[in-house]
N, C-alpha and C positions, 0 to 999 in steps of 0.2 A: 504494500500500500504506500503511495506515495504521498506526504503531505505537503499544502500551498508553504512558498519559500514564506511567506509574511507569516505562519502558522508554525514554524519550525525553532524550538522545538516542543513539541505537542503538548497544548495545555488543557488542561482539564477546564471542562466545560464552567461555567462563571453562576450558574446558578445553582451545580456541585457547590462550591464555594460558600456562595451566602447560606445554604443550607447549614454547613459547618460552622459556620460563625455564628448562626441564630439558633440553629437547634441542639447539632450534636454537643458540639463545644459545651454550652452551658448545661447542657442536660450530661456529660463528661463530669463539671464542678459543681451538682448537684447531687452526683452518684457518690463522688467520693465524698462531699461534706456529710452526708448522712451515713456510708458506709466505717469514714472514719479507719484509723491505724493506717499501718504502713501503704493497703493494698489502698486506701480513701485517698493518702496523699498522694500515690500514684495518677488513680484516675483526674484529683484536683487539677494536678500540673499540667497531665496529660490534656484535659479540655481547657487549661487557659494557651499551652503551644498552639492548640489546633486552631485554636480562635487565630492567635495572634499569625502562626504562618498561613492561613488560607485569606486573614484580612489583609495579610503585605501582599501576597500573589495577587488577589485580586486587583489592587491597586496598579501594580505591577502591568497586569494584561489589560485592565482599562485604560492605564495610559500610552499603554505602547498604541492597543488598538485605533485611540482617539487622533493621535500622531499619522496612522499610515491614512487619517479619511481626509486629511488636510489637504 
């Protein structure tokens, strides 16, 4: 399969994304704040990276995208 050059390389679809920012993420830092111990702080950290790297990627692909309709 060969992907468009301004598409390279392959990003994950942008509504993937707000998904993970809005749902999973914090529903991640709500598993662990109730499950609590070790496995709670994993999940915690776990749902605030996810936020935090799919909310820079996002940004990331919105701006490149907004750049190439110039």
């Amino acid at each position: 399969m060969s992907w468009p050059v301004e598409e390279w390389p392959p990003v994950k679809a942008q509504p993937v994304r707000v998904l993970d920012v809005v749902v999973i993420g914090p529903a991640m830092i709500l598993g662990g704040a109730k499950v609590g111990g070790p496995l709670g702080a994993v999940l915690l950290l776990t749902g605030v990276g996810t936020i935090a790297h799919n909310a820079r990627n996002f940004q990331t692909v919105a701006r490149r995208r907004s750049r190439r309709r110039r």
